[in-house]
C-alpha positions as CSV (number, residue, x, y, z in Angstrom):
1,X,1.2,-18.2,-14.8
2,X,0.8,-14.6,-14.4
3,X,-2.1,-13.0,-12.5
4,X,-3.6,-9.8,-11.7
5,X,-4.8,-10.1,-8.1
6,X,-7.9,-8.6,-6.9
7,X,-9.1,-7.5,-3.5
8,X,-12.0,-5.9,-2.0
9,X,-12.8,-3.6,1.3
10,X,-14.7,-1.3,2.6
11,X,-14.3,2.6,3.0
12,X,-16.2,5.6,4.8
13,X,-16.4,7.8,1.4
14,X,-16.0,7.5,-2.1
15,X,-14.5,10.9,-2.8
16,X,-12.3,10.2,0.0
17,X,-11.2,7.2,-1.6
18,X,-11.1,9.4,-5.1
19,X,-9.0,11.9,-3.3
20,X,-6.5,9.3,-1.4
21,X,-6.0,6.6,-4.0
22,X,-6.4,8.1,-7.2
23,X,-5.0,12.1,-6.7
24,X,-2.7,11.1,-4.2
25,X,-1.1,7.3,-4.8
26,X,-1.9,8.1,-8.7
27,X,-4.1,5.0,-9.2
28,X,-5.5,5.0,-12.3
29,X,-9.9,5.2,-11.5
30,X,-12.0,2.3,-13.0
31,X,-15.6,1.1,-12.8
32,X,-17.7,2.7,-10.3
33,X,-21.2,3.3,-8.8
34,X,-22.7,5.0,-5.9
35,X,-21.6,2.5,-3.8
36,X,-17.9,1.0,-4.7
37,X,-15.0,1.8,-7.0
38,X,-12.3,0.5,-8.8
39,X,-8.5,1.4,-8.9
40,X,-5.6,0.0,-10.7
41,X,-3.5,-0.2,-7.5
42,X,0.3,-0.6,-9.4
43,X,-1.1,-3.5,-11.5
44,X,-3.6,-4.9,-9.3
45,X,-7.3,-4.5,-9.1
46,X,-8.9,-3.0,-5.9
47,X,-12.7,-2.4,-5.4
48,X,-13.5,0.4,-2.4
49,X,-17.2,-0.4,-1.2
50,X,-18.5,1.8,1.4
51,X,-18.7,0.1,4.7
52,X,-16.7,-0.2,8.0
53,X,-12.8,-0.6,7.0
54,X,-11.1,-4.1,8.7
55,X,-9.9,-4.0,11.7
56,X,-6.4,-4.0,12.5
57,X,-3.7,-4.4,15.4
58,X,0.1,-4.3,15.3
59,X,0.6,-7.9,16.0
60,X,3.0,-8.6,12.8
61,X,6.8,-8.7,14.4
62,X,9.5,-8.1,11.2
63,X,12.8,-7.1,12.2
64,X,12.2,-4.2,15.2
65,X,8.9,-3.4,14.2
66,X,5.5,-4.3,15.2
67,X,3.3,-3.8,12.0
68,X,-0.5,-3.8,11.6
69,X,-1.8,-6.7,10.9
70,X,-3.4,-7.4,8.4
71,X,-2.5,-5.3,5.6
72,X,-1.7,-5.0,2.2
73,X,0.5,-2.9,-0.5
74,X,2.0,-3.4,-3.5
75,X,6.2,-4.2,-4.1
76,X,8.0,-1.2,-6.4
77,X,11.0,-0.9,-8.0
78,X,13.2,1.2,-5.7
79,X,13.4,4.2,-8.2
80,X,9.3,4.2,-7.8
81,X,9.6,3.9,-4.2
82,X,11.0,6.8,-3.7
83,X,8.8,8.8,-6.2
84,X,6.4,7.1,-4.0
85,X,7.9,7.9,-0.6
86,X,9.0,11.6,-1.6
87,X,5.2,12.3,-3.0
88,X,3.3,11.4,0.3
89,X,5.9,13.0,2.5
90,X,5.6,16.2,0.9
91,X,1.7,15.9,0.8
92,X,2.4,15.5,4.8
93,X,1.1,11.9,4.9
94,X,1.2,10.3,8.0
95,X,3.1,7.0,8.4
96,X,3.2,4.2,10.9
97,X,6.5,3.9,9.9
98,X,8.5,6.3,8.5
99,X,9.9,5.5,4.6
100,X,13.3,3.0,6.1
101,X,15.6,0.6,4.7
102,X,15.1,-3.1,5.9
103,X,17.5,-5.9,6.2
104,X,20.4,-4.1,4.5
105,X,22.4,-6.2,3.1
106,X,20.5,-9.3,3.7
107,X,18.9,-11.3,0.8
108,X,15.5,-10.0,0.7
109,X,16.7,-6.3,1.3
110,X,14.0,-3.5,1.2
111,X,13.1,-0.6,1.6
112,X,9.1,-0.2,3.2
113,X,6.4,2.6,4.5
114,X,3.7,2.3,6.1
115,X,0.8,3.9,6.6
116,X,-3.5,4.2,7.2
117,X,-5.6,5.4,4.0
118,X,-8.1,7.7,5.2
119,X,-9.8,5.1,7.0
120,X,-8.0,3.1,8.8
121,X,-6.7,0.6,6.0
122,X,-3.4,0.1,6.3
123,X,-0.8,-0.2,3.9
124,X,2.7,-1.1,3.1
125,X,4.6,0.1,0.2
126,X,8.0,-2.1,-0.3
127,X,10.7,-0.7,-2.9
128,X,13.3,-3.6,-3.8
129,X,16.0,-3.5,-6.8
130,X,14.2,-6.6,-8.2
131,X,10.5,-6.9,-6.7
132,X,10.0,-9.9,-9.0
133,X,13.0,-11.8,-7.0
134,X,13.5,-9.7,-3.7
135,X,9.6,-10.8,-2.9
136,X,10.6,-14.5,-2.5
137,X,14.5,-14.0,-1.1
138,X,15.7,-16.4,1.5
């Protein structure tokens, strides 16, 4: 079965959430009102309501790294990782962690970002040779 997965939050702005999400990730912009909007985020649908963004801590230990917890992203093929990486580092993007390869050659190897949307919501962007059977390695 083959899904499209959905998930909503909140946001302080919508043209902050235009600006971030659609000019700078390059999601494609769906439905919208004064109040939410929807992005094709690489595949997925997200819906951006305005409200107080999730809380978050760095409680999530993989390999050296204390990540924030919880968060979410989306798996790339490496080639559109590094589009991906290269793009917000020359926009000046902040990260949490800096663009780095993971458990090199381990099964499951990856390379991942992370980083906070404008408000708060963090995010982790994964590149892999093959997402579709990198996500599940052992």
């Amino acid at each position: 079965m083959t899904s499209i997965f959905h998930l909503a939050f909140n946001v302080g702005d919508l043209d902050g959430a235009r600006a971030f999400y659609g000019a700078l990730l390059g999601c494609r912009e769906g439905r919208s009102t004064d109040t939410w909007v929807d992005f094709d985020f690489f595949g997925h649908q997200i819906s951006l309501h305005l409200g107080e963004p999730f809380a978050h801590r760095p409680t999530g230990r993989v390999g050296d790294h204390m990540v924030p917890m919880p968060h979410f992203g989306a798996l790339l093929a490496m080639d559109d990782w590094r589009a991906l990486a290269d793009r917000l580092q020359g926009a000046g993007q902040a990260f949490v962690i800096e663009p780095v390869i993971r458990f090199p050659g381990e099964p499951g190897e990856q390379a991942t970002m992370f980083l906070l949307d404008p408000f708060g919501n963090p995010l982790e962007f994964k590149g892999m040779t093959d997402p579709g059977a990198g996500a599940f390695a052992t």
